[in-house]
MITILO-322378 format. One record per residue (C-alpha): residue number from 1; x, y, z. Coordinates in pm, whole numbers, plus 32768, in hexadecimal, padded with zeros to 4 digits. Layout:
! residues N
+-----+------+------+------+
: num :    X :    Y :    Z :
+-----+------+------+------+
: NUM :    X :    Y :    Z :
...
+-----+------+------+------+
***
This chain:
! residues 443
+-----+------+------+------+
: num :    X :    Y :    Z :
+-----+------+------+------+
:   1 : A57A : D4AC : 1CF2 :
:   2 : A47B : D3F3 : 1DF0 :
:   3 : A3CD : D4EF : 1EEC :
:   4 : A439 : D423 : 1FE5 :
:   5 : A5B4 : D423 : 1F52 :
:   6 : A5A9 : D56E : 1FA9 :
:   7 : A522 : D5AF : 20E6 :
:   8 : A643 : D474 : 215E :
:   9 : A73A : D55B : 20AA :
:  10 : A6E1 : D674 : 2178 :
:  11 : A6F1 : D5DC : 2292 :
:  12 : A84F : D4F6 : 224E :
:  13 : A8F4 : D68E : 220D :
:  14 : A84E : D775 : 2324 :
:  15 : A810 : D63F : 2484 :
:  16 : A97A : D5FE : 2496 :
:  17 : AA25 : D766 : 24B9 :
:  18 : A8ED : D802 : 2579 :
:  19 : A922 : D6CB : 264D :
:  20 : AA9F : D71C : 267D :
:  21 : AA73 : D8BE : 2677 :
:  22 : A95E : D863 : 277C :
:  23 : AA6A : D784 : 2860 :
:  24 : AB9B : D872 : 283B :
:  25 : AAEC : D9AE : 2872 :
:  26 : AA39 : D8F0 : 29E2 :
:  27 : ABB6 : D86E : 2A3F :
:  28 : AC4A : D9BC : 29AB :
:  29 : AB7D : DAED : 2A33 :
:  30 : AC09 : DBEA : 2B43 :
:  31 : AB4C : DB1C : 2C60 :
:  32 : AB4D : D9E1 : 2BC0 :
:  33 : AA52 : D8CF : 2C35 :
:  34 : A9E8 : D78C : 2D18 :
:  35 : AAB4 : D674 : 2C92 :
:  36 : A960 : D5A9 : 2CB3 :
:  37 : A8EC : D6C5 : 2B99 :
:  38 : AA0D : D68D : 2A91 :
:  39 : A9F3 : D4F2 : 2AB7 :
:  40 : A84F : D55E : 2A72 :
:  41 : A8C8 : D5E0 : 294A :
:  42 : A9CC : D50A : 28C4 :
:  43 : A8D8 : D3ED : 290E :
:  44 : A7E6 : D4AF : 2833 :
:  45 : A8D2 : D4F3 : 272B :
:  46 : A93F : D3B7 : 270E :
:  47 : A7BD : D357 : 26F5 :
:  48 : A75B : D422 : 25F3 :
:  49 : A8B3 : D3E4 : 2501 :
:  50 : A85F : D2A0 : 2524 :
:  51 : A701 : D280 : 24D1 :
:  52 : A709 : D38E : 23B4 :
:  53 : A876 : D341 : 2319 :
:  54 : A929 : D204 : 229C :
:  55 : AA51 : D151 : 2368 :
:  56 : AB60 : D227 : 22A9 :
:  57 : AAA7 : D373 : 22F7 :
:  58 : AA96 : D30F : 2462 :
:  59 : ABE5 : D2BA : 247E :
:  60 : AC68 : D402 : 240A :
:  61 : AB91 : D4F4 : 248D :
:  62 : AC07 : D43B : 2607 :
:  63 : AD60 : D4ED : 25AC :
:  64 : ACDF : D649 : 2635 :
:  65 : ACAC : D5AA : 277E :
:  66 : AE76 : D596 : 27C1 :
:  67 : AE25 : D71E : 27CC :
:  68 : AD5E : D70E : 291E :
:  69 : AE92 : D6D5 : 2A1D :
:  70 : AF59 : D7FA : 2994 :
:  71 : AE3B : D8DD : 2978 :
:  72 : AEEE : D97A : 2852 :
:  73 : AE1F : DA3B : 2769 :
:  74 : AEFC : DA03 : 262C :
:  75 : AEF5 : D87A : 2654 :
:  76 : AD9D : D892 : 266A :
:  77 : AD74 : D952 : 254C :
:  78 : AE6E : D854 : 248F :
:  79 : AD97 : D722 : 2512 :
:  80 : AC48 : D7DD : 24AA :
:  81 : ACD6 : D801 : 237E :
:  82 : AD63 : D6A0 : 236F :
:  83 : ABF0 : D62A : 23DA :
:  84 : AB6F : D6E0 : 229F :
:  85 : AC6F : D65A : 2178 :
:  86 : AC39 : D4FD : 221A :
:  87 : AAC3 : D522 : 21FB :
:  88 : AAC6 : D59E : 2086 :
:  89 : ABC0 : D492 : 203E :
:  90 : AACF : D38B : 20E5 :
:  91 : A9B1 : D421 : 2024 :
:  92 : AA52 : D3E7 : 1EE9 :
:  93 : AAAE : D29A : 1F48 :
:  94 : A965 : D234 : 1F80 :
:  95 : A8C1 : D2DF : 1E5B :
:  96 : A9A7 : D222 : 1DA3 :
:  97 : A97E : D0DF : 1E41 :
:  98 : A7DD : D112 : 1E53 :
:  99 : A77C : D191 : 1CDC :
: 100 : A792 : D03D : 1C25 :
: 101 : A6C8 : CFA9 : 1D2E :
: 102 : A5D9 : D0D1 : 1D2F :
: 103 : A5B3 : D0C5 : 1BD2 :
: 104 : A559 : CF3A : 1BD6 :
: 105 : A481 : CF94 : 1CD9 :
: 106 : A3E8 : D0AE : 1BFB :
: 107 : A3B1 : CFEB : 1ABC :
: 108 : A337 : CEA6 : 1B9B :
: 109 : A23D : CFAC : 1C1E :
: 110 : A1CF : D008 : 1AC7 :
: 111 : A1B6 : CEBB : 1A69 :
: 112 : A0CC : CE73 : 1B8A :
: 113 : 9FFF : CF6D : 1B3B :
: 114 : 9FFF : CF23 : 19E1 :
: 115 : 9F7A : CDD5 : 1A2D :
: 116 : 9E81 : CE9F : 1B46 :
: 117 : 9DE5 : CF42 : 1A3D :
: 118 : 9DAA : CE16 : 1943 :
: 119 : 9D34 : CD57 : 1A4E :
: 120 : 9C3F : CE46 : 1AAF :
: 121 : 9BDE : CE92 : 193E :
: 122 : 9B85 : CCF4 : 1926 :
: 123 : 9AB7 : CCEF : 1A54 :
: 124 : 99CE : CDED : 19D1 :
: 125 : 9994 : CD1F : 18AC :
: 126 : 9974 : CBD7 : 1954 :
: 127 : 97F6 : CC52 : 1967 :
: 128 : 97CA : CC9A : 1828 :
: 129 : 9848 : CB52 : 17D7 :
: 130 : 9727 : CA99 : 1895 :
: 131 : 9637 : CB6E : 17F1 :
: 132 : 96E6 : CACC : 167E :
: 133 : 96AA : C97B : 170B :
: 134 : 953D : C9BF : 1745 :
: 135 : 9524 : CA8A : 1603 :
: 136 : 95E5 : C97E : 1526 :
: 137 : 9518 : C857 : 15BF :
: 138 : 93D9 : C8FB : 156C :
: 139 : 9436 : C8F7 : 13FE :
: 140 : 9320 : C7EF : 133E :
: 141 : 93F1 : C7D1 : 11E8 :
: 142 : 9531 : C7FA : 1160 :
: 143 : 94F9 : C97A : 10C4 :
: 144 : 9488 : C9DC : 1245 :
: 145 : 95B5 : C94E : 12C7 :
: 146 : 96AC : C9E1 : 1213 :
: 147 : 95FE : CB56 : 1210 :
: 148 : 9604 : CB31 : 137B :
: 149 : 9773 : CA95 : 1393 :
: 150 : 97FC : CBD6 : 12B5 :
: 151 : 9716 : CCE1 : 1374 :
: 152 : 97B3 : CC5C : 14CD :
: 153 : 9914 : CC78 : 1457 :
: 154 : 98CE : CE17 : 13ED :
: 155 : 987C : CE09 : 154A :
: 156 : 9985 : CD21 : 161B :
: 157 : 9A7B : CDA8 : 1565 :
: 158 : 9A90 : CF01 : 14D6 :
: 159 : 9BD7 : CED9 : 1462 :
: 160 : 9B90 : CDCB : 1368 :
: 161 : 9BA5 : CE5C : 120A :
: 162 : 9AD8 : CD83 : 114D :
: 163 : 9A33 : CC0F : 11B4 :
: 164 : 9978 : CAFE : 10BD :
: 165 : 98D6 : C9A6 : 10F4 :
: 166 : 98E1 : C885 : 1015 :
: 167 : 97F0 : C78D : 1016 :
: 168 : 97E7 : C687 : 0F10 :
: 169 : 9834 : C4B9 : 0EFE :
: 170 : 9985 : C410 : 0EBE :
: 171 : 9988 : C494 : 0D5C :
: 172 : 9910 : C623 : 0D50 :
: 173 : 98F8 : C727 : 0E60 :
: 174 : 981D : C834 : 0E28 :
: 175 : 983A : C9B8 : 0EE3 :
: 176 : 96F3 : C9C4 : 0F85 :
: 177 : 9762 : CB02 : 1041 :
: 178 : 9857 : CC05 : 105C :
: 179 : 98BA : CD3E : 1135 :
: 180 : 998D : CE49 : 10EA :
: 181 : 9A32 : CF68 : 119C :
: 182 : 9B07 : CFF1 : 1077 :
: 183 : 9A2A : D014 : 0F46 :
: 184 : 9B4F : D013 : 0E93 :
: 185 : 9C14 : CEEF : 0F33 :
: 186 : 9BE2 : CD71 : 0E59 :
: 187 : 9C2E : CC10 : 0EBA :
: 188 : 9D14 : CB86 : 0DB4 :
: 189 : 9C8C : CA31 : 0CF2 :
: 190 : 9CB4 : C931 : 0E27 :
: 191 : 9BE3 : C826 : 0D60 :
: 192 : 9CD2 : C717 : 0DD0 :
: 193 : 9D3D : C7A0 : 0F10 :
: 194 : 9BB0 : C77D : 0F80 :
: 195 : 9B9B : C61B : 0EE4 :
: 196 : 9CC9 : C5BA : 0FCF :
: 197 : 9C5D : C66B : 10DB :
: 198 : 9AE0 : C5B6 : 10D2 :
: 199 : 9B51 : C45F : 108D :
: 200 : 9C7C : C446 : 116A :
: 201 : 9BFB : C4EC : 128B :
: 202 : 9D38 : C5BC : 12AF :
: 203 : 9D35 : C750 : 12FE :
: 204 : 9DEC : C7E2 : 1197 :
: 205 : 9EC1 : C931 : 11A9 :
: 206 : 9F69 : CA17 : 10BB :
: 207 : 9FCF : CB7E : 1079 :
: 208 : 9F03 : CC77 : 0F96 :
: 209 : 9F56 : CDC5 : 0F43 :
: 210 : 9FDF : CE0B : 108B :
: 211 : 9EFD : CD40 : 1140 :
: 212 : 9EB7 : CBE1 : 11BB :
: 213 : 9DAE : CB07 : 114B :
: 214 : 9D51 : CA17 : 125B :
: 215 : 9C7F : C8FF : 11ED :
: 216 : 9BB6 : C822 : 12D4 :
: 217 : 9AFC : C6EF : 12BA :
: 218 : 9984 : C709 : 1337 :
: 219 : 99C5 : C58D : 13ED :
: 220 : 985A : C507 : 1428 :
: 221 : 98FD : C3AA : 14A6 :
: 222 : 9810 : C2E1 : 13A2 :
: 223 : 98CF : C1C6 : 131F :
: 224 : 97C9 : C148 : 124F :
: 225 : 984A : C164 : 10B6 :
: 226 : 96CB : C13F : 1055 :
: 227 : 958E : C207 : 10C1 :
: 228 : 9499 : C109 : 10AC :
: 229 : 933D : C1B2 : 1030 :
: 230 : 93D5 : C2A9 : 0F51 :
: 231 : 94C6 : C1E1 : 0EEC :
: 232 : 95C6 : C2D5 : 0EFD :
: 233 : 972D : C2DC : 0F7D :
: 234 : 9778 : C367 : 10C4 :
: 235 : 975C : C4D9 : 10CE :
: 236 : 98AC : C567 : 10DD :
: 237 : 98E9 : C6F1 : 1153 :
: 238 : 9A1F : C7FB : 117D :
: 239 : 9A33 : C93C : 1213 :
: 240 : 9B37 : CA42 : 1194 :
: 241 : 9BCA : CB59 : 124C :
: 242 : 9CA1 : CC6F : 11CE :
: 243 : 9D4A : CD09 : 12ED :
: 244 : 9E69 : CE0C : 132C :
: 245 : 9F91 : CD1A : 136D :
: 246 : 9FEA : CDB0 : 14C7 :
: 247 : 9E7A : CD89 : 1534 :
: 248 : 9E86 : CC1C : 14B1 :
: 249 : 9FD0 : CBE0 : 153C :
: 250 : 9F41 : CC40 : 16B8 :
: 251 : 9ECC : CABC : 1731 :
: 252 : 9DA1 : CB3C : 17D9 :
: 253 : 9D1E : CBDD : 16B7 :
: 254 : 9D62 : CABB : 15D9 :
: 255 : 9CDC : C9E4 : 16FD :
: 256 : 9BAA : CAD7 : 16DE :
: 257 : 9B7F : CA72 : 1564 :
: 258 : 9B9D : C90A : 1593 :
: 259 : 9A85 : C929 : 16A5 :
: 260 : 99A5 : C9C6 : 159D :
: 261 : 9A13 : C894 : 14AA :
: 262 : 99B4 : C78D : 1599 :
: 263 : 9870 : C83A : 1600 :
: 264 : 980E : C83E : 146C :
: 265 : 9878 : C6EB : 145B :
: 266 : 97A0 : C683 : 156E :
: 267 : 9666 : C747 : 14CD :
: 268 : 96B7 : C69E : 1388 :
: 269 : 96AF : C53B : 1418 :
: 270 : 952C : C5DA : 14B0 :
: 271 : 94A3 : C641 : 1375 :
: 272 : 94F8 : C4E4 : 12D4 :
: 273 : 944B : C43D : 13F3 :
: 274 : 934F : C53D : 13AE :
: 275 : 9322 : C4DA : 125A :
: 276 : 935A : C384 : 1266 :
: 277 : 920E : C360 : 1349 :
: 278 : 9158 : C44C : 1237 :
: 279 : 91E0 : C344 : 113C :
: 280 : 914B : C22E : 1222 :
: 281 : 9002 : C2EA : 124A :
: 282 : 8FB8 : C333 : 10ED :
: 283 : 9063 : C1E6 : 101E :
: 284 : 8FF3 : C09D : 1022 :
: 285 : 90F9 : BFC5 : 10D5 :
: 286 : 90FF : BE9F : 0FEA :
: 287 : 9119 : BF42 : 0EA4 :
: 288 : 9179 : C0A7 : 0EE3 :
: 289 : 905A : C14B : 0E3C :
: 290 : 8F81 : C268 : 0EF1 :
: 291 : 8E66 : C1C3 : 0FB4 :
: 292 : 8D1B : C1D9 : 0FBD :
: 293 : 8D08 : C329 : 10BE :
: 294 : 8E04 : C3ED : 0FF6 :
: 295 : 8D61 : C37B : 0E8D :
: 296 : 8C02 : C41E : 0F32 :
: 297 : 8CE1 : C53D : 0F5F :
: 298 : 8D5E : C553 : 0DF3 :
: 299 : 8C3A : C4F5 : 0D64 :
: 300 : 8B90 : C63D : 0E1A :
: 301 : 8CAF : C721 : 0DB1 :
: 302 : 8CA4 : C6AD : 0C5C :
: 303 : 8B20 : C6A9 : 0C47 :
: 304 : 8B2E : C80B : 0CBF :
: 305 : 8C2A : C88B : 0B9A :
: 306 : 8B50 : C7CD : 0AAC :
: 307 : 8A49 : C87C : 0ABC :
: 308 : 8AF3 : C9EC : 0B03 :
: 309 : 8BC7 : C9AB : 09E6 :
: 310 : 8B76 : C9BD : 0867 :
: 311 : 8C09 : C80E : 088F :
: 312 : 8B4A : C6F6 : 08FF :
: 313 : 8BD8 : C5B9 : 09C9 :
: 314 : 8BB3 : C46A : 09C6 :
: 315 : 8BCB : C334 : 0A92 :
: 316 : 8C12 : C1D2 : 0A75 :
: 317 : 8BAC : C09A : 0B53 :
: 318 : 8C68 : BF82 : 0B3D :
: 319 : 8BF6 : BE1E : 0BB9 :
: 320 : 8CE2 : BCEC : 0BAC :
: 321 : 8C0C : BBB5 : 0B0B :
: 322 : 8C1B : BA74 : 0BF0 :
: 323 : 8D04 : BB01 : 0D06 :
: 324 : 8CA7 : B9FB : 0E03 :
: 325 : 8CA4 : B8D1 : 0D52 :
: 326 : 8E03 : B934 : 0CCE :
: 327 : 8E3F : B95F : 0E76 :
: 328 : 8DAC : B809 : 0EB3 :
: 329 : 8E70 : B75C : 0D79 :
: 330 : 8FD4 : B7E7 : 0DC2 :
: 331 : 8FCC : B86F : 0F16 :
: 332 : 8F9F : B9C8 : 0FAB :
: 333 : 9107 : BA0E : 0F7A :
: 334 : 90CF : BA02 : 0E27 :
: 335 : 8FC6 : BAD6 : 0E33 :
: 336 : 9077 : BBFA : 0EEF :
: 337 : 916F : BBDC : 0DA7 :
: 338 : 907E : BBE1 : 0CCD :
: 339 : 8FE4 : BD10 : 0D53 :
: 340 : 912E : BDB9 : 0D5C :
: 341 : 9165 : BD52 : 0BCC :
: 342 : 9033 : BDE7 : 0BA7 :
: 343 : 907D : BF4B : 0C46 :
: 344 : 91A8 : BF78 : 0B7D :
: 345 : 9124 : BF3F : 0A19 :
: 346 : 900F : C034 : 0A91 :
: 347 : 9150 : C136 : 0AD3 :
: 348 : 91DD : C0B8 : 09B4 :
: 349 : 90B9 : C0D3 : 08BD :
: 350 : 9035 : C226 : 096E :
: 351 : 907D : C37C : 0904 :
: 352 : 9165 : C43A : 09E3 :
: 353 : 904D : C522 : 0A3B :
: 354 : 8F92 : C401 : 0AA8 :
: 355 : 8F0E : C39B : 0C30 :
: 356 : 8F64 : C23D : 0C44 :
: 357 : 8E9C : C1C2 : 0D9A :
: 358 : 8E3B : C058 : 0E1E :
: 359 : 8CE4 : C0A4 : 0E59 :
: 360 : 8CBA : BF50 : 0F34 :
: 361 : 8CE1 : BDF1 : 0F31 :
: 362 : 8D16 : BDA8 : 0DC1 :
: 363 : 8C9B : BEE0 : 0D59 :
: 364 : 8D6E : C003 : 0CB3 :
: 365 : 8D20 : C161 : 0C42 :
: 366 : 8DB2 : C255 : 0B68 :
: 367 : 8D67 : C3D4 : 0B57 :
: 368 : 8DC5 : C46E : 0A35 :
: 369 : 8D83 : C5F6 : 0A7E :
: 370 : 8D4B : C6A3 : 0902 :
: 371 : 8D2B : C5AF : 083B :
: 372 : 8BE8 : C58D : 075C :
: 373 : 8B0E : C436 : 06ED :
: 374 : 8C0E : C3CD : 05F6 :
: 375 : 8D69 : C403 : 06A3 :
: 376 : 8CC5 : C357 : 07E7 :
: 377 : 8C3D : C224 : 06DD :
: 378 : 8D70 : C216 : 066E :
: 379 : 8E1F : C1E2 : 07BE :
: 380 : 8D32 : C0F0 : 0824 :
: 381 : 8DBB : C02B : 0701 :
: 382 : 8EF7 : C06C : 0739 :
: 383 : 8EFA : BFFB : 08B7 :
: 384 : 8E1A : BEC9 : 085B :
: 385 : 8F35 : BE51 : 073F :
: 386 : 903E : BE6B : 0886 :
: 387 : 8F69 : BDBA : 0969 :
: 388 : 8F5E : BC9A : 08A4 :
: 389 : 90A8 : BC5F : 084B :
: 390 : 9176 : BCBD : 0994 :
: 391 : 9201 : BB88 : 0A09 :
: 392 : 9205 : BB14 : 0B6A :
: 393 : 9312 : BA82 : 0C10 :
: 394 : 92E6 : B911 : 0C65 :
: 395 : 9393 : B7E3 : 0CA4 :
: 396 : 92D0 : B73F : 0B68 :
: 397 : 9355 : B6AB : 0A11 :
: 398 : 9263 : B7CD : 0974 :
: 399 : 9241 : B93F : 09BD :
: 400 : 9100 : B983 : 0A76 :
: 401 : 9017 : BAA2 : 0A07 :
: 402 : 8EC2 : BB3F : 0A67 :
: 403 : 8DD3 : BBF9 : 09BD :
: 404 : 8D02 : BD2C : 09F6 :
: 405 : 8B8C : BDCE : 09A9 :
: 406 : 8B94 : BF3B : 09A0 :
: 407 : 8A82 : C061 : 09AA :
: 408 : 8AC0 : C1D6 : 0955 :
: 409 : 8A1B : C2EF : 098B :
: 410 : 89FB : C46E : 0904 :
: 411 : 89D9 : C55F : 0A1C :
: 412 : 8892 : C644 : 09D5 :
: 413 : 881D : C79C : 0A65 :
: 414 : 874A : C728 : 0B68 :
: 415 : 8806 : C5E6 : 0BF0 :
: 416 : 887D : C5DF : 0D2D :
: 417 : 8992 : C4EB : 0D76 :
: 418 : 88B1 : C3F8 : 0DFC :
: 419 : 87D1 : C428 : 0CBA :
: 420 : 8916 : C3F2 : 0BC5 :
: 421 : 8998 : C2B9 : 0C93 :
: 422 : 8852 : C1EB : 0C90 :
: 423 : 8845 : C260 : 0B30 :
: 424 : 8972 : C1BB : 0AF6 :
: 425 : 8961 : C09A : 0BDA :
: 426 : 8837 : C05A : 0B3E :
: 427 : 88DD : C057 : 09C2 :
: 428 : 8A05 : BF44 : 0A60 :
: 429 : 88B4 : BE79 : 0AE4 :
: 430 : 882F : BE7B : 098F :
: 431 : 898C : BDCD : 090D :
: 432 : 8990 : BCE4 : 09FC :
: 433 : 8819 : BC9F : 09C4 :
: 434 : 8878 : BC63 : 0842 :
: 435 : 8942 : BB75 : 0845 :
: 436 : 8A8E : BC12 : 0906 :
: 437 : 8C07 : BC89 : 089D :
: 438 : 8B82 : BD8A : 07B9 :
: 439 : 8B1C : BF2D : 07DA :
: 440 : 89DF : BFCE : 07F6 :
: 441 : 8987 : C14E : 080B :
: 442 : 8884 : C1F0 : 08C6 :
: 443 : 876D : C26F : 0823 :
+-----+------+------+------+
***
């Protein structure tokens, strides 16, 4: 029972008679007392019985008081004893009456501090869970973000058996990152589930060996089906929990994981910004080749490998023959398509270990890192053939082509990438010197 049950039991059973013995024994004694004295005490009697007892107990322990006129020890002995049964009667009464309520109150209590205790538990993390959003929107690429997105839920929540992050286009998702708690614990095949999940948007659930598998959407809010410099589709991403189903079933705990969803999704939509200005800083906006800074970058790396390596390199200029009176005959609309034609066949016709780069103007470059004098002749060819017969899209009864005068070059031991690009320039001069749309090779 309550402590404080008791102590009201106590004094429901022992106020009323000592009230009453207290009474009879100061109307009863063998001098008796002031009547001002016994209406003191009644008053007080009546007082305490009715601040410490219920109505019923009240009532009945008044009935020692018919005792006081006759002064007659055995009535109030009968009404003490009248006083009592009444008082145990009204206890049980109001036991009986009180314990569903108490209990309500007790399991509303427990509830409350239930509820306390969570709250309090989710306030502490609240902290941690600024410190993700600065951690996950420092993340530069894709790997980054999802190593930090599964090291932050080991430490938001400890209760999470295992976590993974999917990152992947409308076709294929790839795990880029995973966290788990139970070595021995496995998400089941979800192949489809994460395909759902990433094209519809939607948050995915379902039950696992005595788990469930919550599976969230990392929602960047880019509507845009095509990325336009890599010519990718939009980046799609899920995050998958595996959580004890009374922690998931808790709503700030699942609110909790939804917050860490959002946050991702947020640092996702960042590093495709991110890389979408990389994209814009290293391709050429017309044709979607590198341009000319990051091909001096290549170029450098590739130089450098050369001549560390047992390989040599090579490099190719490419010059298109005539560009501007083609601009000044059919427009420089024309001429941007034309251009364009041009930069595919060179993807087209180059190998795929080949760095395809619009060098400037009407100028193109190819690297082709370990490749020796007759593979990089034989590109040169190759890429020439394409050049000539890509056709370019005009409002004319015949298809419109250009042609092109290239120069290659053999990286040596003591070029420089200056040294190998005038070398090569110099061999895509010579073609044009001779007589144009044909190949020449540096010396």
């Amino acid at each position: 029972m309550d402590p404080s049950g008791l102590r009201l039991s106590y004094r429901t059973c022992l106020l009323p008679p000592l009230a009453v013995a207290l009474v009879v024994a100061a109307a009863g004694g063998p001098h008796g007392l002031p009547m001002i004295a016994v209406l003191i005490a009644v008053m007080v009697m009546l007082t305490l019985i009715v601040l410490y007892t219920d109505p019923l107990v009240a009532l009945a322990s008044c009935l020692p008081l018919l005792a006081l006129p006759l002064a007659d020890a055995g009535l109030a002995v009968a009404g003490w004893a009248v006083a009592g049964g009444a008082a145990a009667l009204g206890l049980h009464l109001w036991q009986h009456g009180q314990d569903p309520r108490r209990q309500r109150l007790r399991r509303r209590r427990q509830i409350l501090e239930h509820d306390r205790d969570l709250l309090t538990t989710h306030l502490h993390r609240y902290p941690e869970l600024l410190d993700a959003c600065l951690q996950l929107a420092g993340a530069h690429d894709h790997d980054v973000l999802a190593e930090n997105l599964c090291t932050t839920v080991a430490r938001v929540l400890p209760d999470c058996l295992a976590a993974e992050v999917h990152l992947g286009d409308d076709q294929h998702l790839t795990r880029r990152a995973a966290y788990h708690s139970d070595p021995a614990w496995r998400f089941p095949d979800h192949e489809e589930q994460l395909l759902y999940v990433a094209l519809e948007l939607r948050a995915y659930s379902y039950s696992a060996d005595g788990c469930l598998v919550v599976c969230l959407p990392l929602r960047s809010d880019r509507r845009s089906d095509q990325r336009r410099m890599t010519g990718s589709q939009q980046r799609r991403g899920v995050v998958v929990f595996a959580m004890p189903v009374q922690g998931v079933a808790d709503r700030l705990h699942y609110d909790m994981i939804e917050a860490l969803a959002r946050l991702a999704g947020l640092a996702l939509a960042s590093v495709d910004l991110l890389l979408d200005a990389q994209a814009l800083a290293l391709h050429d906006s017309l044709t979607g080749l590198f341009g000319q800074q990051e091909f001096r970058r290549r170029l450098q790396e590739a130089l450098a490998g050369a001549q560390r390596g047992p390989t040599t390199m090579g490099l190719i200029m490419c010059d298109l023959d005539h560009l501007k009176r083609f601009n000044d005959q059919h427009g420089h609309a024309i001429g941007d398509k034309a251009l364009v034609a041009v930069a595919k066949a060179i993807r087209m016709a180059a190998p795929r270990s080949a760095i395809c780069c619009r060098y400037g103007g009407e100028e193109f470059a190819i690297i082709l890192p370990e490749a020796d004098q007759d593979t990089v002749q034989h590109v040169a060819e190759v890429v020439h053939g394409y050049i000539g017969s890509a056709p370019i899209a005009a409002n004319t009864d015949q298809p419109l082509h250009v042609s092109a005068s290239l120069g290659w070059a053999i990286a040596r031991d003591d070029d420089d990438p200056d040294t190998l690009l005038a070398r090569a320039d110099a061999a895509c001069y010579q073609a044009k010197k001779l007589g144009r749309n044909r190949i020449e090779g540096a010396p």
